[in-house]
TORBAKE-454983 format. One record per residue (C-alpha): residue in one letter; x, y, z. Coordinates in steps of 0.05 Angstrom, whole numbers, plus 5000, padded with zeros to 4 digits. Each point is the difference from the previous one (the first is absolute). Layout:
N
AXYZ/...
% end
This chain:
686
X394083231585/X502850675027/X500349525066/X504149484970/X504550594969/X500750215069/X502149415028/X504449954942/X504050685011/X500549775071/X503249364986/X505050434954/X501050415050/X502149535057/X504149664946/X503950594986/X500950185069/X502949305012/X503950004949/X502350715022/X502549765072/X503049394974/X504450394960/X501850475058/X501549435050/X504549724942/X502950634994/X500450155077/X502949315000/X505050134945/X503350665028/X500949595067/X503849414967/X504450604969/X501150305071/X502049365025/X504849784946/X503450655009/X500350015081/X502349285011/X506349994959/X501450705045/X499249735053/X504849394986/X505750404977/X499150605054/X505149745028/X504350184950/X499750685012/X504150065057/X506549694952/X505950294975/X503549894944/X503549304985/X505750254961/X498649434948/X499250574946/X495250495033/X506850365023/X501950124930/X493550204987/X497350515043/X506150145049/X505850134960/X495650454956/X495450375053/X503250734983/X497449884924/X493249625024/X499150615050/X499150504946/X494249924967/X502650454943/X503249334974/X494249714993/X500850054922/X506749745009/X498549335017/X497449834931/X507450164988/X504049465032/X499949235027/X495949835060/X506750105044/X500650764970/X507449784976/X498749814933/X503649355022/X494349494983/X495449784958/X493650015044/X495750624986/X494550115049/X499450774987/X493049935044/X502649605051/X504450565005/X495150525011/X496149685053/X505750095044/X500850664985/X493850095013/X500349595062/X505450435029/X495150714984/X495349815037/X503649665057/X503950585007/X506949685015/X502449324969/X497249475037/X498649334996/X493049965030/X497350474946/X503449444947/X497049405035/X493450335008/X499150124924/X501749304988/X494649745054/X495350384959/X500649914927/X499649285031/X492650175024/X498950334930/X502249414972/X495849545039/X494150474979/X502049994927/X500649175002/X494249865026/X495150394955/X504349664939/X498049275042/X492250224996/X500850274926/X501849254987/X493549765036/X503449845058/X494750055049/X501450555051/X501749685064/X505149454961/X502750604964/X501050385065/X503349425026/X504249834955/X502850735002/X501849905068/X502849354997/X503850304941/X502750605037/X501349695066/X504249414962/X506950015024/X503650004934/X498550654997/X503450355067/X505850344945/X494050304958/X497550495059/X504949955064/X506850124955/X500250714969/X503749874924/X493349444993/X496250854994/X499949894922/X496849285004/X494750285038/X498450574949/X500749594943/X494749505030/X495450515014/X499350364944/X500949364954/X493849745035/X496850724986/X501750014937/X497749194983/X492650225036/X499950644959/X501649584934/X494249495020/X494650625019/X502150214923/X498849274975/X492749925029/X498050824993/X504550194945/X499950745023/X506250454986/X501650215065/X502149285027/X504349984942/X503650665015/X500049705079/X502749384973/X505950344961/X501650455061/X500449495052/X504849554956/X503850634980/X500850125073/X502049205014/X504950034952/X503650565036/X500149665060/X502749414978/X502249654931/X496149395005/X493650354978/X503350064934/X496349274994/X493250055027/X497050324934/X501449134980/X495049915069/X495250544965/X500149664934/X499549335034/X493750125040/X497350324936/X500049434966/X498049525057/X495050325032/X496350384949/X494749734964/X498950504937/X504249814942/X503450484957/X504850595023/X496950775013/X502850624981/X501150225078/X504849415003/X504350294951/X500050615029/X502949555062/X505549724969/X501450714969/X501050265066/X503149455034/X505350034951/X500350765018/X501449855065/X505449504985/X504050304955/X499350695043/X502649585060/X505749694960/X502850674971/X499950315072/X503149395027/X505049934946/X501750795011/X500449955078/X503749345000/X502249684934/X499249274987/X496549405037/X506349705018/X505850405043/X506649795014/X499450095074/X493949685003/X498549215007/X498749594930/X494550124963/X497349614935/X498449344989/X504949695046/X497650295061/X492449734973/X503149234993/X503250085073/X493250315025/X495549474983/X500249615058/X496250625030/X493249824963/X498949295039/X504350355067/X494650514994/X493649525006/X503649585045/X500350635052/X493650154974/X496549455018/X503249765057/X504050595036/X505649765036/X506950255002/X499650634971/X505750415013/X501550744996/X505849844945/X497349284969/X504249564969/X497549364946/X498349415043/X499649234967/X494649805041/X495650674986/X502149904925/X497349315004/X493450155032/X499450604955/X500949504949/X495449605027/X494050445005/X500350204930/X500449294972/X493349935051/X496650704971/X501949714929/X496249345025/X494050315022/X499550384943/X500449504949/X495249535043/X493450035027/X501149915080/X494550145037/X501750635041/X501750404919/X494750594995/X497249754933/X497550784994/X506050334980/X503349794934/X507049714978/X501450664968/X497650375066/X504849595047/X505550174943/X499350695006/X501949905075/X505749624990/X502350414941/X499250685042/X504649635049/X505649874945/X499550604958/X500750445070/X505849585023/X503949964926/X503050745024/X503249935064/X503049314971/X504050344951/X504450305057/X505049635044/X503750265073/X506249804998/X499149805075/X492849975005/X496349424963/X493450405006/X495350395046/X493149875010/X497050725002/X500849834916/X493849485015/X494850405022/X496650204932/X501649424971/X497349605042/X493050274994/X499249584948/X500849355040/X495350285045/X495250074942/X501449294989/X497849695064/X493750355003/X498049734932/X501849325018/X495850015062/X493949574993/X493950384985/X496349925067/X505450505025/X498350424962/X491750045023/X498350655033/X499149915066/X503549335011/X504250325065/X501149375026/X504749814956/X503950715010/X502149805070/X506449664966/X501950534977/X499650415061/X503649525038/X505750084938/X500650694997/X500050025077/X506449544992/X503150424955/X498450615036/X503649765067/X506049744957/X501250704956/X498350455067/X506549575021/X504349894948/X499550774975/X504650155068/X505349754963/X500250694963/X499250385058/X508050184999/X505649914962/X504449525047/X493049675011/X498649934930/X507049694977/X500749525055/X493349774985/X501549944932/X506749595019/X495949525043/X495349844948/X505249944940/X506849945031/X502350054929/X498850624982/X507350344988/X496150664987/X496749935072/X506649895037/X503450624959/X494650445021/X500249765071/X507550054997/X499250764977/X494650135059/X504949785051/X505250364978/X496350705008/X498649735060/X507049875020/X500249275013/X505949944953/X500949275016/X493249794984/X499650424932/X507449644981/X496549345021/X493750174955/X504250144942/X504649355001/X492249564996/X498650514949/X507149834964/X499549295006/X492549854976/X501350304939/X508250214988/X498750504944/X495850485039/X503450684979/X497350345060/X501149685048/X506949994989/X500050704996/X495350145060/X504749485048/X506750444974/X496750655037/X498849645047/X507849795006/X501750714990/X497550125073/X503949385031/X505350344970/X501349364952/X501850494940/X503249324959/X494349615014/X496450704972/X502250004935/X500049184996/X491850155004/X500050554960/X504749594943/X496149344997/X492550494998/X504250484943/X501549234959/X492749885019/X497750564961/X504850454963/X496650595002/X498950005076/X500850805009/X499350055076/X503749445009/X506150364957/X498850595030/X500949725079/X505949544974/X504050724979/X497650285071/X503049355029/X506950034967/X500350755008/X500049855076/X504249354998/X505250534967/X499549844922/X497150644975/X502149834924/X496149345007/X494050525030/X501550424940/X498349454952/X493449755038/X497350705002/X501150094928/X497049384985/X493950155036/X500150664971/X500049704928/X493249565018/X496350585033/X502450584981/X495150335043/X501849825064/X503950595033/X503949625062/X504949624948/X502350684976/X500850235071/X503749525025/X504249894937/X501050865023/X504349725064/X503149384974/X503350534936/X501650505070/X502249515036/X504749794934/X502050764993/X495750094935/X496650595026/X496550244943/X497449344984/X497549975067/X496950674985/X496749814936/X497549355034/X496450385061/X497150504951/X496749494952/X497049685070/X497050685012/X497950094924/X495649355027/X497950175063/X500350775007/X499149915075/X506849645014/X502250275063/X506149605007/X502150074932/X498850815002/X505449965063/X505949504968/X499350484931/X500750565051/X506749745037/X502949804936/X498550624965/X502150375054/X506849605004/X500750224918/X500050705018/X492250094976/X497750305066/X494450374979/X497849324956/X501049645068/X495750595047/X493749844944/X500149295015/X500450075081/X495150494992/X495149604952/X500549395059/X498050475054/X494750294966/X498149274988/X500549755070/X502250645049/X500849425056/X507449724972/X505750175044/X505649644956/X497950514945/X499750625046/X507649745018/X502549924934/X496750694979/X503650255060/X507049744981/X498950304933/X498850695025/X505049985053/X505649814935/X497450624966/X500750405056/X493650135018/X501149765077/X492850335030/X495749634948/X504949385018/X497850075077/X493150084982/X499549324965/X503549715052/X495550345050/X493649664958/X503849264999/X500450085070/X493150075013/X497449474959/X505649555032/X503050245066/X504249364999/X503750214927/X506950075021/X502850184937/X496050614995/X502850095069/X505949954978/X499550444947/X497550495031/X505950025047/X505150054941/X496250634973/X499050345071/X508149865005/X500650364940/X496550515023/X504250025063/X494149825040/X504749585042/X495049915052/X494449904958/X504249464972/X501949645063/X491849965012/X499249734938/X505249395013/X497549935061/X494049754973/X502849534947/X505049715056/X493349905046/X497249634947/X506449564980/X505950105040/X504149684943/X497850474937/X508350174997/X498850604958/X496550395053/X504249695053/X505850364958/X496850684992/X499050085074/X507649805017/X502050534957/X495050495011/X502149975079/X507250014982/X498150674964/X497650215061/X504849745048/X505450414958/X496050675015/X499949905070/
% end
């Protein structure tokens, strides 16, 4: 007996200790699927790294703003304001925000590499996070790893990592998927700290982007598909309690940063834009499916429409029928979940409509999850056999395909002349393209070409405000000021309340001559932002120019009121006031400009003339002295300076001094004058 117990125990023993090693090679075999997922889509996109900026929106994002995303002290601010930190729009990404603030800390300076490199990696993390979700719905680990990469290398997705603004899809994703494997850990262990992880991790989706204001309808979904318990616990209250927390906490910070959903400078959004968009559900599987054609700007394609189309009526088939290849495994209600997360994840970024843009894909990549799901529960069951690696070699070959055709196609973002002309080849009617393109070559000063740009622009779609008003600056430089404010007229009747285009028609007719007509523009421009100091300024010299001197005063003061740092304005309030007699009003204001920037030889001039009209002549010569320095061509503090030094009988000091102006131009008549006389003054003594 105690020999049979023996043998017993050792049996146990053996068992245990097999059991024990199987579940470390599983687990051994577990964290190196993880490391894998999250090299591989690395290594893809590494390339990436080494791009700049597209000026497709990650401009206006991160450029135009780097002085307030440099200072991490605003980090609380960007709770505050729209994703473009002008309170212009109605997307509010407050997170997004922060990661490129952060970004730029630990970069040091603002570049791009630090920007693509976070992108590359929340890809990885992603990866990471989608395949554990794949295995926690009995995928079997080497499909699910698969099927991660396939997902991640597939081409529709090049926007999501290699084009900066596509930073909040990312996040969102992530923590979504976090949040969704947090909500199922609750489901099967019901313990109150994968509920609290749960809340987080949607509370932090939701600030990345808005479309996780839907996926507590994916949570509620999968509750009642996958779990088998009837009846509703307490803990799930508790849930909703705080989901609701979260929602109405984002909405009132939201509403206080922003205001409403829908701006007035932003595109439509409602209902409309959701009809127009619906195309984009069978586009999307089309792509999907069979990737062709994907361009960096898209536009809705008949034939992708169709075979979108197409598919679906084939998924409804096979769903309804009993084809041979249908895993019989998973349920009706399990392959609805699937589609639903796809359509309930999509229903947000419908309800908004570009102008210009018919949509972008970046806006697929949670969605599309769900299709993903899909497939892998319609795949026959044998697929699904542990072990069965022959069949995986399909794959492979797949998401080597893919691989090759992303690591090429991302180039297209690789720079912003790059990106736009690929974008043009690939949808030659994209009028936002071509403006964009147009606006590139104009900084680039291939005026021609940027003209040329704008006319395509123009004629694909005639009531493009912008690029009306982009070609009129461009006129401006041919020196075309009619043809000027023709643009700038047909973009005001485009949209009314076109400010910049208001404001550069009253620059245009205040240097075609008509500074009444300027007067009006800058007051109407004034009227629609009454915040926006260069109207007021340049209303200041059209009223000088007019002789209404003290409304030119009042005008350049209000543009300081706005900008306290107005150099330009500080100096025409000085001349003016110093013209009205206020000379000590008019020393302040050349005094506040210098302190501002000590570098400005016009204002060391004008401070000089002052001074030399109240008498004070050696103060006068020192300001000249300091123009001079900071411009030894300035010939009218040469000049100056000679007048004063004449003054002060300094005859010879004087002749010096329009020596040098004559040196510089022979024909400046004034000295040329001066030194007649002065040597006639001379001649008369001898």
């Amino acid at each position: 007996m105690n020999k049979n117990k023996l043998k017993y125990n050792q049996q146990t023993k053996n068992t245990i200790k097999e059991n024990s090693l199987n579940r470390t090679k599983k687990k051994n075999s577990s964290i190196i699927y993880i490391i894998i997922a999250f090299v591989v889509p690395i290594l893809l996109y590494s390339q990436t790294i080494n791009f700049g900026f597209t000026k497709f929106d990650d401009d206006s994002l991160i450029s135009r703003n780097i002085t307030f995303l440099s200072n991490i002290k605003n980090a609380h601010q960007v709770f505050l304001t729209d994703a473009f930190i002008i309170k212009t729009s109605s997307f509010y990404r407050p997170l997004q925000t922060l990661s490129y603030m952060i970004d730029i800390q630990l970069s040091g300076a603002n570049d791009t590499w630090m920007f693509h490199l976070t992108n590359v990696l929340l890809l990885g993390l992603i990866a990471c996070t989608l395949m554990v979700l794949l295995k926690r719905f009995l995928i079997p680990p080497m499909l699910a790893l698969l099927s991660t990469m396939i997902y991640c290398a597939h081409p529709l997705f090049i926007s999501s990592v290699a084009w900066l603004p596509a930073r909040g899809e990312l996040m969102l994703t992530l923590f979504s998927l976090l949040s969704f494997l947090f909500f199922i850990e609750l489901l099967d262990k019901g313990k109150i700290r994968y509920l609290f992880l749960n809340w987080i991790a949607f509370t932090i989706a939701l600030f990345c982007k808005e479309t996780a204001v839907v996926f507590p309808f994916i949570f509620i979904l999968y509750y009642f598909t996958f779990k088998q318990k009837k009846g509703f616990d307490k803990i799930y209250i508790l849930n909703i309690i705080l989901y609701l927390v979260s929602g109405v906490l984002w909405y009132w910070i939201r509403l206080k940063a922003i205001g409403s959903f829908s701006n007035p400078n932003d595109s439509v959004i409602g209902f409309t834009s959701f009809l127009s968009n619906l195309r984009t559900i069978p586009e999307s599987i089309s792509m999907f499916i069979l990737p062709f054609d994907i361009a960096p700007i898209p536009c809705f394609s008949i034939l992708k429409t169709l075979i979108g189309v197409g598919i679906i009526i084939f998924f409804i088939t096979i769903f309804f029928t009993t084809i041979f290849f249908i895993n019989k495994e998973r349920s009706k209600r399990e392959k609805i979940f699937c589609f639903s997360w796809f359509l309930i994840l999509m229903f947000p970024s419908m309800l908004y409509k570009h102008p210009f843009i018919e949509y972008l894909d970046h806006r697929f990549f949670l969605p599309l999850i769900g299709m993903l799901l899909f497939l892998l529960f319609i795949l026959p069951k044998k697929w699904m056999v542990k072990g069965n690696v022959k069949r995986y070699w399909v794959l492979i070959i797949i998401f080597i395909f893919l691989s090759i055709f992303t690591f090429s196609k991302s180039c297209s973002y690789s720079n912003p002349i790059t990106f736009y002309n690929s974008a043009i080849n690939q949808n030659s009617n994209s009028t936002f393209a071509y403006n964009n393109r147009g606006i590139l070559k104009y900084d680039n000063t291939d005026i021609k070409g940027a003209i040329d740009d704008y006319n395509k622009a123009i004629v694909i779609c005639p009531n493009y405000a912008e690029a009306y008003y982009n070609r009129g600056i461009v006129k401006t430089k041919t020196g075309d000021l009619n043809g000027t404010v023709d643009d700038y007229n047909k973009a005001i009747a485009l949209r009314p309340n076109f400010v910049e285009a208001i404001y550069n028609r009253g620059i245009t007719k205040a240097n075609m001559g008509d500074n009444l007509g300027a007067i009006d523009d800058y007051t109407k421009a004034i009227a629609l932002r009454p915040n926006y100091a260069e109207p007021f300024y340049n209303r200041g010299i059209a009223k000088a120019i007019k002789g209404d001197n003290l409304g030119a005063i009042l005008d350049y003061t209000k543009a300081i009121s706005i900008n306290p740092n107005y150099l330009d304005a500080y100096n025409n309030r000085g001349i003016l006031e110093g013209n009205m007699g206020n000379n000590s009003g008019a020393v302040a204001d050349y005094n506040k400009s210098i302190a501002i920037n000590p570098n400005n030889p016009e204002v060391y001039n004008n401070r000089g003339n002052l001074k030399s009209k109240m008498g004070d002549y050696s103060s006068a010569i020192d300001d000249y002295n300091k123009a001079i320095i900071i411009n030894p061509n300035y010939l009218d503090a040469y000049f100056n300076r000679a007048v004063i030094k004449y003054n002060l009988k300094d005859l010879v000091g004087t002749i010096e001094d329009c020596n040098k102006v004559l040196k510089l131009n022979p024909d400046y008549k004034n000295a040329l004058t001066l030194k007649n006389r002065i040597q006639q003054e001379l001649n008369k003594k001898r």
